[in-house]
N, C-alpha and C positions, 0 to 999 in steps of 0.2 A: 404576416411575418412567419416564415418558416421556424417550428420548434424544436425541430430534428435536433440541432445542435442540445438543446436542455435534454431533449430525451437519450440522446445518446450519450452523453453524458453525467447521466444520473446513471444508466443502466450499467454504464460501465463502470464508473466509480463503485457503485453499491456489490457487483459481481467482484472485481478488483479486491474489494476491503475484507468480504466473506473469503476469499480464498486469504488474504495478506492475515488476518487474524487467525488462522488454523496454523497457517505456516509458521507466523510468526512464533508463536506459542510454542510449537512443539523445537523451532528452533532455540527459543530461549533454554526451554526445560536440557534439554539434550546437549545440547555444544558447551551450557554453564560444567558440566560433566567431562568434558575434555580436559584431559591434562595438558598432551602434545599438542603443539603448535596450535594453542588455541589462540593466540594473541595473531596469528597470521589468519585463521579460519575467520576469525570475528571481523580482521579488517577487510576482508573480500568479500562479505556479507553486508557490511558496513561502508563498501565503497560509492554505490548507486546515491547514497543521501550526500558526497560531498563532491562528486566528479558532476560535471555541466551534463546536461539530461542530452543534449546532443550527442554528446560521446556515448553516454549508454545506450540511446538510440542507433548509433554507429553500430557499435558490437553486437546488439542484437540483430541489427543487420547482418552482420557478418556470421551468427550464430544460427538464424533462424532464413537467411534468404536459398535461393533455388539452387547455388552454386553447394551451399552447406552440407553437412553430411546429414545433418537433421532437415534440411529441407529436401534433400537427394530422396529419405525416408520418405517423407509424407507424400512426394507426387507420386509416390508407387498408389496411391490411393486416391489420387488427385486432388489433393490436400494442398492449400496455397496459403501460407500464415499475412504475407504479406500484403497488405494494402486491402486490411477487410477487418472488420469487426473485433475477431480476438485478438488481432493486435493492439486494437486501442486497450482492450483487456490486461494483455500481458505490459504494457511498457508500465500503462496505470499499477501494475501489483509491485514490478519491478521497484519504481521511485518510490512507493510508500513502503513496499516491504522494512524498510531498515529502520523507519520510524517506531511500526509496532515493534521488531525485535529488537532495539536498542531500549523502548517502555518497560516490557515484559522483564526482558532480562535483570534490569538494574531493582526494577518491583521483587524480582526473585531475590534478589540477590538482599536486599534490606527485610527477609522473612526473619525472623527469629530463630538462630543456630540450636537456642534451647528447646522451642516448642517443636522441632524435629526429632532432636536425639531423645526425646524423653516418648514421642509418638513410636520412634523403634524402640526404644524399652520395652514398650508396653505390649509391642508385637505387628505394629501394623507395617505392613508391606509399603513399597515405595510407592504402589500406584495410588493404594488406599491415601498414604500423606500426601501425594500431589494434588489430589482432588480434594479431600475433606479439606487440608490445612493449608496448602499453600495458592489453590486458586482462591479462596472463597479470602483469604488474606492481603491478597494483591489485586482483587475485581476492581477496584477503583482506578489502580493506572493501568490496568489491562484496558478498561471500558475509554480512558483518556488515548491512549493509545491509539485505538481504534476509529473513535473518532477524529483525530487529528491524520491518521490514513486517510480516513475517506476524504477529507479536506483537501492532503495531496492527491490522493489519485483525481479527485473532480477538477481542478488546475494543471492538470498534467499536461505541457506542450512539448518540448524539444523532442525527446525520446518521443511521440506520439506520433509526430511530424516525419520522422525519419523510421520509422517502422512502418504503422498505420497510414501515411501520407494525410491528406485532406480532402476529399472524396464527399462532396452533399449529399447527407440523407443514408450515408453509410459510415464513415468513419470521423467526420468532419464535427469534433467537438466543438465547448461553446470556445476555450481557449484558441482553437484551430480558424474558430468562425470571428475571431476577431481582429486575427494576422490576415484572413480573406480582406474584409472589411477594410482596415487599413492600406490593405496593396491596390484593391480598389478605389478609394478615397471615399471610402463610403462611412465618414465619421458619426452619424448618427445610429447605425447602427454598431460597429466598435462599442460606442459609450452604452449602449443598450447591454450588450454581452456583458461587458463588463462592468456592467451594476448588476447585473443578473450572479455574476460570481459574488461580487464582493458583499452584494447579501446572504445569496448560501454561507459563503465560507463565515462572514459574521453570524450567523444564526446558528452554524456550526459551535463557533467558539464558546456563545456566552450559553447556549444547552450546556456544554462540558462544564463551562465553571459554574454553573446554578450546580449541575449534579455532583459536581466535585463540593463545593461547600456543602451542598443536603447530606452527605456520605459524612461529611467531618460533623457537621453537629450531631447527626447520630450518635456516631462513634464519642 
Protein backbone atom coordinates (compact mmCIF):
# COMPACT_ATOMS: atom_id res chain seq x y z
CA UNK A 1 0.00 0.00 0.00
CA UNK A 2 1.31 3.26 -0.90
CA UNK A 3 2.01 5.86 2.24
CA UNK A 4 2.53 8.83 0.48
CA UNK A 5 -0.76 10.01 1.41
CA UNK A 6 0.07 9.60 5.65
CA UNK A 7 3.50 11.10 4.91
CA UNK A 8 2.36 13.94 3.14
CA UNK A 9 0.06 14.65 5.33
CA UNK A 10 1.66 14.59 8.43
CA UNK A 11 4.37 16.79 6.96
CA UNK A 12 2.06 19.14 5.89
CA UNK A 13 -0.02 19.33 8.73
CA UNK A 14 2.89 19.58 11.26
CA UNK A 15 4.69 22.54 8.75
CA UNK A 16 0.94 23.95 8.65
CA UNK A 17 0.44 24.08 12.57
CA UNK A 18 4.35 25.56 13.33
CA UNK A 19 3.66 28.38 10.96
CA UNK A 20 -0.54 28.58 12.15
CA UNK A 21 0.89 28.89 15.99
CA UNK A 22 3.36 31.95 15.38
CA UNK A 23 0.91 33.58 13.35
CA UNK A 24 -1.75 32.99 15.38
CA UNK A 25 -0.23 34.17 18.48
CA UNK A 26 1.24 37.33 17.42
CA UNK A 27 -2.42 37.85 15.71
CA UNK A 28 -4.10 37.55 18.81
CA UNK A 29 -1.65 39.66 20.83
CA UNK A 30 -1.76 42.68 18.33
CA UNK A 31 -5.28 42.92 16.58
CA UNK A 32 -6.68 42.34 20.70
CA UNK A 33 -4.91 46.05 20.57
CA UNK A 34 -7.05 47.50 17.77
CA UNK A 35 -9.52 49.97 18.57
CA UNK A 36 -10.76 50.80 14.80
CA UNK A 37 -12.60 48.37 13.03
CA UNK A 38 -11.45 45.65 14.86
CA UNK A 39 -14.79 43.84 14.84
CA UNK A 40 -14.45 43.88 10.82
CA UNK A 41 -10.56 42.92 10.97
CA UNK A 42 -11.41 39.80 13.49
CA UNK A 43 -14.24 38.78 11.15
CA UNK A 44 -12.05 38.41 7.84
CA UNK A 45 -9.57 36.55 10.02
CA UNK A 46 -12.24 34.63 11.32
CA UNK A 47 -13.98 34.00 7.95
CA UNK A 48 -11.85 30.61 6.64
CA UNK A 49 -13.44 28.60 10.05
CA UNK A 50 -17.06 29.14 8.83
CA UNK A 51 -17.19 29.65 4.90
CA UNK A 52 -17.13 25.77 2.92
CA UNK A 53 -13.25 25.13 2.45
CA UNK A 54 -14.19 25.01 -1.31
CA UNK A 55 -14.73 28.67 -1.53
CA UNK A 56 -11.49 29.46 0.38
CA UNK A 57 -9.95 27.16 -1.98
CA UNK A 58 -11.63 29.15 -4.75
CA UNK A 59 -10.01 32.52 -3.59
CA UNK A 60 -6.89 31.35 -3.16
CA UNK A 61 -7.11 30.28 -6.37
CA UNK A 62 -7.98 33.32 -7.41
CA UNK A 63 -5.19 34.90 -4.99
CA UNK A 64 -2.46 32.75 -5.68
CA UNK A 65 -2.96 31.27 -9.42
CA UNK A 66 -0.70 32.39 -12.72
CA UNK A 67 -3.21 34.93 -13.83
CA UNK A 68 -2.71 36.73 -10.24
CA UNK A 69 -0.78 39.51 -9.41
CA UNK A 70 1.07 37.36 -6.76
CA UNK A 71 1.35 34.59 -9.14
CA UNK A 72 2.35 37.06 -12.18
CA UNK A 73 5.38 37.79 -9.21
CA UNK A 74 6.56 34.44 -8.57
CA UNK A 75 6.93 33.05 -12.28
CA UNK A 76 9.50 36.01 -12.77
CA UNK A 77 11.29 33.23 -10.76
CA UNK A 78 9.61 30.38 -12.04
CA UNK A 79 7.85 29.80 -8.88
CA UNK A 80 4.33 27.83 -9.44
CA UNK A 81 2.29 27.68 -5.97
CA UNK A 82 -0.20 25.64 -7.71
CA UNK A 83 -0.67 22.15 -7.81
CA UNK A 84 2.59 21.19 -5.73
CA UNK A 85 3.45 20.65 -2.22
CA UNK A 86 3.21 24.30 -0.48
CA UNK A 87 -0.08 24.38 -1.47
CA UNK A 88 -1.30 21.52 0.38
CA UNK A 89 0.87 23.88 3.01
CA UNK A 90 -0.87 27.06 2.58
CA UNK A 91 -4.70 25.92 2.28
CA UNK A 92 -3.79 23.51 5.64
CA UNK A 93 -2.65 26.98 7.72
CA UNK A 94 -5.41 28.83 5.98
CA UNK A 95 -8.47 26.59 7.47
CA UNK A 96 -6.74 25.99 10.87
CA UNK A 97 -5.36 29.47 11.19
CA UNK A 98 -8.73 30.82 12.79
CA UNK A 99 -8.98 28.04 15.18
CA UNK A 100 -5.52 29.02 17.09
CA UNK A 101 -6.44 32.68 16.77
CA UNK A 102 -9.89 32.53 18.00
CA UNK A 103 -8.03 30.09 21.32
CA UNK A 104 -5.33 32.55 21.82
CA UNK A 105 -7.30 35.44 21.70
CA UNK A 106 -10.19 34.65 24.01
CA UNK A 107 -7.12 32.96 26.53
CA UNK A 108 -5.82 36.66 26.35
CA UNK A 109 -8.48 38.03 26.76
CA UNK A 110 -9.70 36.07 30.35
CA UNK A 111 -5.86 37.19 31.75
CA UNK A 112 -6.32 39.04 34.71
CA UNK A 113 -6.75 43.16 34.17
CA UNK A 114 -5.11 43.33 37.68
CA UNK A 115 -2.10 41.23 37.44
CA UNK A 116 -1.08 43.51 34.25
CA UNK A 117 -1.69 47.04 35.56
CA UNK A 118 0.05 46.38 38.81
CA UNK A 119 3.23 44.53 36.41
CA UNK A 120 3.36 48.25 34.76
CA UNK A 121 3.26 49.70 38.23
CA UNK A 122 6.06 48.12 38.96
CA UNK A 123 7.86 49.02 35.70
CA UNK A 124 7.85 46.19 33.34
CA UNK A 125 7.51 46.93 29.74
CA UNK A 126 4.83 45.36 27.45
CA UNK A 127 7.07 42.92 25.94
CA UNK A 128 8.48 41.81 29.38
CA UNK A 129 4.37 41.33 30.63
CA UNK A 130 3.67 39.45 27.36
CA UNK A 131 6.21 36.84 27.88
CA UNK A 132 6.63 36.56 31.67
CA UNK A 133 2.71 37.03 32.47
CA UNK A 134 0.50 36.48 29.90
CA UNK A 135 1.99 33.54 27.94
CA UNK A 136 3.08 31.44 30.72
CA UNK A 137 -0.88 32.19 32.01
CA UNK A 138 -2.64 31.17 28.83
CA UNK A 139 -0.04 28.08 27.75
CA UNK A 140 -2.82 25.65 28.29
CA UNK A 141 -5.31 26.98 25.71
CA UNK A 142 -2.57 28.15 23.56
CA UNK A 143 -1.13 24.38 23.60
CA UNK A 144 -5.20 23.15 23.05
CA UNK A 145 -5.33 25.45 20.41
CA UNK A 146 -2.65 24.11 18.61
CA UNK A 147 -3.27 21.00 18.81
CA UNK A 148 -6.76 21.09 17.61
CA UNK A 149 -4.99 23.05 14.45
CA UNK A 150 -2.99 20.30 13.60
CA UNK A 151 -6.20 18.13 13.82
CA UNK A 152 -7.55 20.59 11.07
CA UNK A 153 -4.99 21.08 9.09
CA UNK A 154 -4.38 16.98 8.97
CA UNK A 155 -8.26 16.60 7.61
CA UNK A 156 -8.04 19.38 5.40
CA UNK A 157 -9.92 18.64 1.81
CA UNK A 158 -11.96 21.17 -0.10
CA UNK A 159 -9.53 24.05 -0.03
CA UNK A 160 -6.68 21.48 -0.71
CA UNK A 161 -8.51 19.93 -3.61
CA UNK A 162 -8.89 23.21 -5.22
CA UNK A 163 -5.48 24.67 -4.66
CA UNK A 164 -3.09 21.68 -4.27
CA UNK A 165 -5.31 19.42 -6.59
CA UNK A 166 -4.80 15.58 -5.99
CA UNK A 167 -1.56 14.54 -7.62
CA UNK A 168 -0.02 10.80 -5.97
CA UNK A 169 2.99 10.95 -4.21
CA UNK A 170 3.03 14.91 -4.35
CA UNK A 171 0.11 16.50 -3.06
CA UNK A 172 -2.43 13.87 -2.80
CA UNK A 173 -3.28 13.75 0.98
CA UNK A 174 -4.78 10.99 3.12
CA UNK A 175 -8.29 13.20 3.01
CA UNK A 176 -7.59 13.66 -1.07
CA UNK A 177 -6.57 9.72 -1.18
CA UNK A 178 -10.02 8.92 -0.10
CA UNK A 179 -12.36 10.93 -2.50
CA UNK A 180 -9.66 8.98 -5.16
CA UNK A 181 -10.80 5.80 -3.58
CA UNK A 182 -14.29 6.48 -3.56
CA UNK A 183 -14.36 7.80 -7.46
CA UNK A 184 -12.73 4.66 -8.14
CA UNK A 185 -14.80 2.31 -6.16
CA UNK A 186 -12.07 1.18 -4.40
CA UNK A 187 -14.09 0.89 -0.80
CA UNK A 188 -11.54 -1.02 1.06
CA UNK A 189 -9.13 1.17 0.84
CA UNK A 190 -11.43 4.56 1.44
CA UNK A 191 -12.24 2.79 4.80
CA UNK A 192 -8.43 2.31 5.38
CA UNK A 193 -7.72 6.20 5.08
CA UNK A 194 -10.27 6.77 6.87
CA UNK A 195 -9.48 4.81 10.05
CA UNK A 196 -6.23 6.01 9.55
CA UNK A 197 -7.66 9.68 10.26
CA UNK A 198 -10.14 8.90 12.58
CA UNK A 199 -7.37 7.50 14.90
CA UNK A 200 -4.90 10.44 14.39
CA UNK A 201 -7.44 12.83 14.96
CA UNK A 202 -8.84 10.54 18.14
CA UNK A 203 -5.36 10.37 19.55
CA UNK A 204 -5.09 13.95 18.89
CA UNK A 205 -8.05 14.60 21.14
CA UNK A 206 -7.75 12.53 24.22
CA UNK A 207 -3.52 13.65 24.38
CA UNK A 208 -5.24 17.27 24.66
CA UNK A 209 -7.67 16.52 27.30
CA UNK A 210 -5.32 14.00 29.47
CA UNK A 211 -2.98 17.38 29.13
CA UNK A 212 -5.61 19.68 29.72
CA UNK A 213 -6.85 17.92 32.97
CA UNK A 214 -2.71 17.23 34.24
CA UNK A 215 -2.43 21.37 33.85
CA UNK A 216 -5.79 21.69 36.09
CA UNK A 217 -4.74 19.48 38.85
CA UNK A 218 -1.65 21.15 39.05
CA UNK A 219 -2.95 24.19 39.15
Amino acid sequence: MDLSPLIISIKTASLATVITFVLGIYAARYIKRVKKYQGIIDGIITLPLVLPPTVVGFFLLLLLGKNSFIGQFLNIFDINIIFSWPATVITATVVSFPLMYRTTRAAFEQVDRDLIAAARTLGASEERIFWKIILPLTKPSIIAGTILSFARALGEFGATIMLAGNIPGKTQTMATAIYSAVQANDQESAFIWAFIIIIFSLIVMVVMNYWLKKQKDIA
